[in-house]
C-alpha positions in Angstrom: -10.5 15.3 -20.1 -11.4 13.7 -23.1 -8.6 12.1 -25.5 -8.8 10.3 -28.9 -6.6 8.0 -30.3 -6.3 5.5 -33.7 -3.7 2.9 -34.0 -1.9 3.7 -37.1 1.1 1.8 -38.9 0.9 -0.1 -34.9 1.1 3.5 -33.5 -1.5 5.4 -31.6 -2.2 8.6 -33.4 -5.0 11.5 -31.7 -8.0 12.3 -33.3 -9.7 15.6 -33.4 -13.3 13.8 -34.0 -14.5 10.9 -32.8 -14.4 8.0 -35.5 -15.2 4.1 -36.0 -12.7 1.8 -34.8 -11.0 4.8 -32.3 -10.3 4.6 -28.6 -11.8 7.2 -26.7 -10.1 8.0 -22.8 -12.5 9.8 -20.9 -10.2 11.0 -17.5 -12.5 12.7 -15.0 -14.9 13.6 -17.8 -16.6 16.5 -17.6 -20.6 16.6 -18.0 -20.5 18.0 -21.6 -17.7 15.4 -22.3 -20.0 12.5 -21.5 -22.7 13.1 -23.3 -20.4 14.2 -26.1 -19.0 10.6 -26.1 -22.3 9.4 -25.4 -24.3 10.8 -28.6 -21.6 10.0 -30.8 -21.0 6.3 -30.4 -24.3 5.6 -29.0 -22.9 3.6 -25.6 -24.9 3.6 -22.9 -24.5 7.2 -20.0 -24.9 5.0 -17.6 -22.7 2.9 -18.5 -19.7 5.9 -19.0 -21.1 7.5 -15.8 -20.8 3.9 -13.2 -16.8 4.0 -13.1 -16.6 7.9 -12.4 -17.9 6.4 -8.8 -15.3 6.1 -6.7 -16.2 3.0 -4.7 -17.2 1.4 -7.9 -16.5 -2.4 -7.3 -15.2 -4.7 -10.4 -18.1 -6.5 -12.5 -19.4 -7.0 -16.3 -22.3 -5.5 -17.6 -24.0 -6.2 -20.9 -26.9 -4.7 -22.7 -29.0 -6.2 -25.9 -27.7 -3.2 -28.3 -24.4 -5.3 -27.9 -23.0 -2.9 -25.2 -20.5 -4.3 -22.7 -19.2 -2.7 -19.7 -16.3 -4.3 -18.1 -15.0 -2.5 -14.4 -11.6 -3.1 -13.1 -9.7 -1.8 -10.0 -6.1 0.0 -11.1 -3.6 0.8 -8.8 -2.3 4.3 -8.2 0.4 6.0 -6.1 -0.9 8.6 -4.1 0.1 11.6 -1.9 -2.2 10.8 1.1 -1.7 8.7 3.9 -2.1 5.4 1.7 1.0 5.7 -0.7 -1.0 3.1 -3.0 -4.7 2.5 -3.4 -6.7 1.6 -6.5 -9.4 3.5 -8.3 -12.1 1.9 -10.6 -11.3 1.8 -14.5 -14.1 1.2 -16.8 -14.1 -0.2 -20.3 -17.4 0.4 -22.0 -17.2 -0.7 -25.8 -19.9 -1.8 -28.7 -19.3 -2.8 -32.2 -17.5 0.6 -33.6 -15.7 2.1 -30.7 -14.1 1.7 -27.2 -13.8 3.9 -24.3 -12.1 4.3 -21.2 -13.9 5.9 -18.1 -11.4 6.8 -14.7 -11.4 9.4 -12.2 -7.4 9.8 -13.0 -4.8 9.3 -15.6 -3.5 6.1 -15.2 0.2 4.5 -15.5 -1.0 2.2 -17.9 -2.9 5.0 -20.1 1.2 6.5 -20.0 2.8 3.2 -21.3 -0.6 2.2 -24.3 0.1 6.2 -25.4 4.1 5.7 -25.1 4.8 1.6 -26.2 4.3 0.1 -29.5 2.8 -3.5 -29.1 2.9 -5.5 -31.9 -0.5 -7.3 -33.0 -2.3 -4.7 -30.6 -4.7 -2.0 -32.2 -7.5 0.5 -31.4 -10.3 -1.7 -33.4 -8.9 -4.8 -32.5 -11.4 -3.9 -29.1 -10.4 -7.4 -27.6 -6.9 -7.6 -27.6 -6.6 -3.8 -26.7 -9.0 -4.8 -23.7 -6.9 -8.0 -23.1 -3.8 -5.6 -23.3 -5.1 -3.2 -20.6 -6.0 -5.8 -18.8 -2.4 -7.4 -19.0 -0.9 -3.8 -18.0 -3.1 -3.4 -15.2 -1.6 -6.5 -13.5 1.6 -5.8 -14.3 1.6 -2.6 -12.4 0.0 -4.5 -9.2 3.2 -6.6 -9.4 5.2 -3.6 -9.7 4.0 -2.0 -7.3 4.1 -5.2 -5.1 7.8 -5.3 -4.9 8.1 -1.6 -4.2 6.2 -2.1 -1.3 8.1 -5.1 -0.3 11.2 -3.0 -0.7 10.0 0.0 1.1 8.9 -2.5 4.2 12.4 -4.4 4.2 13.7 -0.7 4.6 11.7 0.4 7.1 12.3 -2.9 9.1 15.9 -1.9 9.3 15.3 1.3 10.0 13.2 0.7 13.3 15.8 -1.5 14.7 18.1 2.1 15.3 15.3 4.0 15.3 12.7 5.4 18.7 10.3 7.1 16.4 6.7 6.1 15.3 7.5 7.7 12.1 8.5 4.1 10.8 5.7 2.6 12.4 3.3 5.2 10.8 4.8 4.2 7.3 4.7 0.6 8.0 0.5 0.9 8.6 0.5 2.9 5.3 2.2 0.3 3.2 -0.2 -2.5 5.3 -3.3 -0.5 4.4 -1.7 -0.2 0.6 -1.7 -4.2 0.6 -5.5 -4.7 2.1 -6.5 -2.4 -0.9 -4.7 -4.5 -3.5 -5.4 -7.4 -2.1 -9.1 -6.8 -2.3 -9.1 -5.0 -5.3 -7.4 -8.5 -7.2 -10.1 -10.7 -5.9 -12.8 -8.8 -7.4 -10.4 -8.3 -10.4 -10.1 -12.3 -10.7 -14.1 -12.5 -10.7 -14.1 -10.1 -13.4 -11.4 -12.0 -15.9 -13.0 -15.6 -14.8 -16.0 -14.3 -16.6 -14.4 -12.9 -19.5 -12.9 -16.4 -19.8 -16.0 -18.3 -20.4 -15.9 -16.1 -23.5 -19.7 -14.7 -23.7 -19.2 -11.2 -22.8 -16.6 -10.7 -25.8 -15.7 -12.0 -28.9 -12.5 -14.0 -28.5 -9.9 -15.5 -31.0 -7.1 -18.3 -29.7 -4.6 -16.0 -29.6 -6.7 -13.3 -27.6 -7.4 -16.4 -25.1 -3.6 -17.2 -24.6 -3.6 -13.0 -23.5 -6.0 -13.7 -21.5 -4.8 -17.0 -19.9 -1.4 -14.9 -18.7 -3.4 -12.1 -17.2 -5.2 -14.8 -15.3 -2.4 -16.3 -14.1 -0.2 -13.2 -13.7 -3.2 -11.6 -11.5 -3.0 -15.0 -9.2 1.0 -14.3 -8.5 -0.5 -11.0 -7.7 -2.7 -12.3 -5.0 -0.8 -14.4 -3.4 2.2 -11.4 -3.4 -0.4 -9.3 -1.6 -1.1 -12.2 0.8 2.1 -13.0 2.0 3.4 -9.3 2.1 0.5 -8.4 4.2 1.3 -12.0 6.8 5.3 -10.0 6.7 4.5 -6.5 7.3 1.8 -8.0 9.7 4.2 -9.6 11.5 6.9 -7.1 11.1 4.3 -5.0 13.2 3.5 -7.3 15.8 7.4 -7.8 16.6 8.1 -4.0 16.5 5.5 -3.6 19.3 7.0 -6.9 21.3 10.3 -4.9 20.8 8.9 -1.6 21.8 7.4 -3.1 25.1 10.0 -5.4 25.9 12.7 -2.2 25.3 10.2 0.0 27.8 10.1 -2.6 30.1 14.2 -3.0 30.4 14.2 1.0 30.5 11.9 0.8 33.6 13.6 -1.8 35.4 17.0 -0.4 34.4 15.5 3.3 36.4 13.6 1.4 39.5 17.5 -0.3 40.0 18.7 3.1 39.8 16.3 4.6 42.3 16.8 2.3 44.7 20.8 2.5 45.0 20.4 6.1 45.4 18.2 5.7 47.6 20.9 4.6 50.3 23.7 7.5 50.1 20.0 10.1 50.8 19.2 8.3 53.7 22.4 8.0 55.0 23.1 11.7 54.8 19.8 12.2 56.1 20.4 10.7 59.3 23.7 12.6 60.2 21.9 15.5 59.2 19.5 15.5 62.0 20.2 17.9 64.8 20.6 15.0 67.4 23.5 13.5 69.1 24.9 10.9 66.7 27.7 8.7 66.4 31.3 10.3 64.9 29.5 13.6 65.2 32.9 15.0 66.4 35.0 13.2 64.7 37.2 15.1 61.8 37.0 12.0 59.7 33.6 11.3 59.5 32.4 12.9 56.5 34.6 10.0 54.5 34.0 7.4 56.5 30.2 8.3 55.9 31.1 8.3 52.1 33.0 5.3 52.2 30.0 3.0 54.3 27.6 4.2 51.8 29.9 3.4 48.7 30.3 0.0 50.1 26.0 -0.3 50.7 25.9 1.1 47.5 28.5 -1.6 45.6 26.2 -4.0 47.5 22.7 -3.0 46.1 24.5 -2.9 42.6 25.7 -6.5 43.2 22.6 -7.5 44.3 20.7 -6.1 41.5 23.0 -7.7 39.2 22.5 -11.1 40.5 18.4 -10.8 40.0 19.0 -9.3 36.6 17.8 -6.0 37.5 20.4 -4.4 36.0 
């Protein structure tokens, strides 16, 4: 898909045609689309093509016709077995335009169409960069504390519960948190370049963006850290829990066994087709029961004394 948009009176209009001082959003761009975008502003294929790749990691590219490529990691919420994982989001820009290159429409695509900023505009290419830079973080943090939520939940919900359905879940959320976790770091590489101010042209107030995004995306790591130590954790008890819970179950069924093991061996005795004691007596079927009730009350006492029970 390939979108257009101008910033007009601080909104963002669509284009029909491609024009100086636009943004272009190229969302799993279509061969004709690239080179579309590609002959009209003169940016580098390449360049439009690297964050189409999937396991595209975060860097900065420049070339001497004043091209820059910058590559980020944006989270996403997905169907699959990771609820969230991150996708590479490119921002390829030269002196007259700026596009954006991703495999799928973003959040932060939603809230730049939707949100009036004020100061932010299409052909203002740093602060708009800055901006979807400042977005991007914010919906790691976001999504941070869902995920945080979600485990707290689940952690309540495997203390009534015998299924691995929780469990399952929980790995999800843990695998969600090595993605982000990852995908910051490289992120952090990316703006502590950006920084030093040789890639693009920065102003004071751009830099001040720029500083909060840096430190905003720190918070972010060091959420991701300690969630994934908590859900880490959370694991490792779960399975302590599950074990130690199987283990009472077993003992708790060997004690059993073993109590009724005394009334069947009783009755197997006077069962025998051999002279034995009280075999004429009228009375011996309860005094059998009651002997065997009293080894019985003894085993249980006894088990009850080692703990077994």
């Amino acid at each position: 898909m390939l979108a257009i948009y101008k910033t007009v009176d601080d909104a963002l209009v669509t284009l029909d045609q491609i024009e100086k001082g636009c943004w272009i959003n190229l969302i799993n761009p279509t061969e004709n689309e690239i080179l579309q975008v590609t002959e009209a502003t003169g940016l580098d294929y390449d360049f439009l093509k690297y964050p189409l790749d999937d396991e595209e990691i975060p860097r900065v590219e420049t070339e001497e016709e004043e091209q820059v490529m910058i590559i980020i990691h944006a989270p996403i919420i997905t169907n699959e077995e990771v609820i969230y994982d991150t996708v590479p989001l490119g921002i390829v820009l030269n002196d007259d335009y700026l596009v954006t290159a991703s495999l799928r429409d973003l959040q932060l695509f939603e809230e730049l169409r939707n949100t009036r900023v004020k100061g932010m505009a299409t052909f203002k290419k740093t602060r708009f960069i800055f901006n979807i830079l400042q977005r991007k973080t914010n919906l790691f943090l976001r999504y941070l504390r869902d995920i945080s939520r979600r485990t707290e939940e689940l952690d309540k919900e495997m203390h009534h519960s015998t299924k691995n359905t929780e469990l399952v879940n929980l790995l999800s959320l843990q695998k969600s948190l090595v993605y982000f976790s990852t995908s910051l770091r490289y992120n952090a590489k990316v703006m502590n370049r950006l920084m030093r101010g040789k890639t693009v042209k920065m102003y004071e107030e751009d830099e001040d963006i720029l500083e909060d995004v840096v430190i905003e995306n720190t918070q972010a790591i060091e959420m991701a850290d300690n969630y994934t130590t908590i859900t880490g954790n959370t694991m490792s008890a779960f399975a302590a829990l599950t074990s130690n819970n199987l283990s009472e179950a077993m003992k708790f069924l060997t004690s059993v066994t073993i109590i009724l093991t005394v009334p069947m061996l009783i009755s197997g005795f006077w069962g025998m087709n051999v002279g034995i004691p009280l075999a004429g007596n009228p009375l011996a079927f309860l005094i059998i029961v009651a002997v065997s009730a009293l080894i019985c009350g003894g085993a249980v006492l006894a088990l009850k004394k080692r703990d077994m029970l």
